[in-house]
C-alpha positions as CSV (number, residue, x, y, z in Angstrom):
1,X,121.5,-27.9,42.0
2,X,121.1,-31.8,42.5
3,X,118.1,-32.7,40.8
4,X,115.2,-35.7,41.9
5,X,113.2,-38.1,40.3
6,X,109.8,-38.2,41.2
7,X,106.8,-40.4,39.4
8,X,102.8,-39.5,39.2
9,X,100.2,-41.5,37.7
10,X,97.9,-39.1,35.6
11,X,94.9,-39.6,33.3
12,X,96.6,-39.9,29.5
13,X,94.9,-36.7,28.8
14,X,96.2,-34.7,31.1
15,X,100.0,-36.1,30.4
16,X,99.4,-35.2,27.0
17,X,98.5,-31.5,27.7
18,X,101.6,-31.4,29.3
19,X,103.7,-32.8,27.2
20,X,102.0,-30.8,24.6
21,X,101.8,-27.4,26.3
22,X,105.8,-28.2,27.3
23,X,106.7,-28.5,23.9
24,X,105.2,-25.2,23.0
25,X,107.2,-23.4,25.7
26,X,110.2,-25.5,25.0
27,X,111.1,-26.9,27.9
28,X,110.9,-31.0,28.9
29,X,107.9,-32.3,30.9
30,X,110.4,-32.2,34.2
31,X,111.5,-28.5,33.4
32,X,107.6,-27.6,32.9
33,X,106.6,-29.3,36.0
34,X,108.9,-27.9,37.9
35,X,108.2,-24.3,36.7
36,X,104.0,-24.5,38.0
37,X,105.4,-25.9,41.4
38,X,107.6,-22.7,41.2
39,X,104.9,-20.7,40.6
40,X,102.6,-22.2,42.6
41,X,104.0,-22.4,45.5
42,X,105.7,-18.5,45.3
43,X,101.7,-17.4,45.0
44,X,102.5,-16.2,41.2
45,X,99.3,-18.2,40.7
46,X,97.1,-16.8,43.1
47,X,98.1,-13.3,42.4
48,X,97.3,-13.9,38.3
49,X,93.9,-15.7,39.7
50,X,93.1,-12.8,42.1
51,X,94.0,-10.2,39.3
52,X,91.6,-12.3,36.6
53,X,89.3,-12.3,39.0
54,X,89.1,-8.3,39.6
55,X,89.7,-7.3,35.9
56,X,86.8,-9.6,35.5
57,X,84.7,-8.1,38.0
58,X,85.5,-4.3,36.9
59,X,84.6,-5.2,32.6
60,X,82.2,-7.8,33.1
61,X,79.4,-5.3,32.4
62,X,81.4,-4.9,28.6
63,X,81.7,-8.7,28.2
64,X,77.9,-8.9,28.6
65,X,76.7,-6.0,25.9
66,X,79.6,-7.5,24.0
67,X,77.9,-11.1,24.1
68,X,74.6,-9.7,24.3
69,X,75.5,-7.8,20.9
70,X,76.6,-11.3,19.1
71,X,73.7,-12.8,20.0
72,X,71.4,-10.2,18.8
73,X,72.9,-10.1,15.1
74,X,73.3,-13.8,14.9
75,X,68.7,-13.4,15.5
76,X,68.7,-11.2,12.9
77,X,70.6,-13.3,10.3
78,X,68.6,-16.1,11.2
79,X,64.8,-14.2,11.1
């Protein structure tokens, strides 16, 4: 497959989480970028959102005693 060259301007941080968060997958910066068009644009993203979003929904109630729970002993350390 021919390949293209394209150029973006981003903000230095956000260049350096991808270059970064390339390196730990181990592919370049074009390979990486290329893989969340991929994904975005098949919906792979908005599926993983939509299921986040419903596993979050269905356990929040054990995220909150859990949370509720931390707070509570970190009180009584502190009393």
């Amino acid at each position: 497959m021919a390949k293209t060259q394209l150029g973006a301007r981003v903000e230095e941080d956000v260049a350096e989480l991808a270059k970064k968060r390339a390196a730990d997958l181990g592919l370049s910066i074009g390979d990486y970028l290329a893989r969340l068009v991929q994904d975005d644009t098949s919906g792979l993203r908005a599926r993983a959102v939509d299921a986040a979003t419903r596993f979050l929904a269905e356990h929040q109630v054990v995220f909150d005693e859990a949370e509720d729970a931390q707070h509570a002993s970190r009180g009584a350390r502190a009393a």
